[in-house]
C-alpha positions as CSV (number, residue, x, y, z in Angstrom):
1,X,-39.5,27.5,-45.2
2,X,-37.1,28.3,-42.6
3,X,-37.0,32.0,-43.8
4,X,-40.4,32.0,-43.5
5,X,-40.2,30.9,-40.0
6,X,-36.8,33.6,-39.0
7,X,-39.6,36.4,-40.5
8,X,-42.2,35.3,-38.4
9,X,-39.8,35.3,-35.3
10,X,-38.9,38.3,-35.6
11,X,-42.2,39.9,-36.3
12,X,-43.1,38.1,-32.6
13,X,-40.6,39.5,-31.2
14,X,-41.2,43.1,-32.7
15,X,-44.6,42.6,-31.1
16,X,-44.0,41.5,-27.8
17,X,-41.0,44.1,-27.1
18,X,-43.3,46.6,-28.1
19,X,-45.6,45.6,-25.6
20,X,-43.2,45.0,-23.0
21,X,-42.0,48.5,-23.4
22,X,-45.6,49.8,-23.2
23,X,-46.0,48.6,-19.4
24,X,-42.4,49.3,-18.2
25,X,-43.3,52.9,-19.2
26,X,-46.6,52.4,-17.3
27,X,-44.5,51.4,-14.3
28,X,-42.4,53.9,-14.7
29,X,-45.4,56.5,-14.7
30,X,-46.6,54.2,-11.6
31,X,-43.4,55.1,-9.8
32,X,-43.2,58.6,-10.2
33,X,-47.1,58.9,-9.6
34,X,-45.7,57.6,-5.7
35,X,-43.0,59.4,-5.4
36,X,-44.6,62.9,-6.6
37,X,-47.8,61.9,-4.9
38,X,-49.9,63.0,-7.7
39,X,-53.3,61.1,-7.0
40,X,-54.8,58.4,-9.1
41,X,-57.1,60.1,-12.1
42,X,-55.0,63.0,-12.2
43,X,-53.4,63.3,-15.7
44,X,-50.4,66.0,-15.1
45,X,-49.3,67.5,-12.3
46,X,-49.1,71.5,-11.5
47,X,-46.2,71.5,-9.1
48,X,-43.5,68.6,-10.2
49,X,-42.6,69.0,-13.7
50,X,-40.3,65.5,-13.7
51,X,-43.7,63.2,-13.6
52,X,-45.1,65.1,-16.1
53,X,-42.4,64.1,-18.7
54,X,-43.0,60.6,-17.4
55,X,-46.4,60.5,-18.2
56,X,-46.1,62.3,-21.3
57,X,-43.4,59.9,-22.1
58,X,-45.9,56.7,-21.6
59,X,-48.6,58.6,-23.7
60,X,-46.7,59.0,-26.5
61,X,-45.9,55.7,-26.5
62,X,-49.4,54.6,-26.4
63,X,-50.4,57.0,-29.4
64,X,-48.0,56.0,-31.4
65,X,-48.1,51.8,-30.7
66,X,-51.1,51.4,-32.4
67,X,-50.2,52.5,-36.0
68,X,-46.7,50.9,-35.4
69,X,-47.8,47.4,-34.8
70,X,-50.3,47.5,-37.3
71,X,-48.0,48.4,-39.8
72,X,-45.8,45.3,-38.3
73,X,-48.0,43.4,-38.5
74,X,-49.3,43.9,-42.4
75,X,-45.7,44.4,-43.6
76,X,-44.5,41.2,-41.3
77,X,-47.6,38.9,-42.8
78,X,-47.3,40.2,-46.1
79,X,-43.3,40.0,-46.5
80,X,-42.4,37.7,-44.0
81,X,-38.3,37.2,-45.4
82,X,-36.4,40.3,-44.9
């Protein structure tokens, strides 16, 4: 039982750092948006190359955190004890 629970924990906490990560990227693109003054709604910028890799940074994250935690989560549920 207590394996059971240490699996679970850690799937938790794969979750939520996932997550976590997720908006300090978004911050991060938040930040740069200021600082670069590229307006709200515009995805890339034409003259500062730096917020671009921010933003392209966030996105990928964002593509690629769906099929991670649902892969998590079904391997986490399904074999709980490492």
């Amino acid at each position: 039982m207590a394996d059971l629970c240490r699996g679970l924990q850690v799937l938790l906490v794969n979750v939520v750092g996932t997550v976590v990560l997720s908006f300090w990227a978004g911050g991060r693109v938040g930040g740069a948006r200021v600082k670069f003054k590229v307006p709200f709604g515009q995805m890339y910028s034409t003259k500062h190359d730096l917020f671009n890799y921010y933003q392209r940074g966030h996105q990928h994250i964002l593509e690629h955190m769906t099929l991670f935690l649902s892969m998590s989560l079904i391997g986490g549920l399904k074999w709980p004890v490492g």
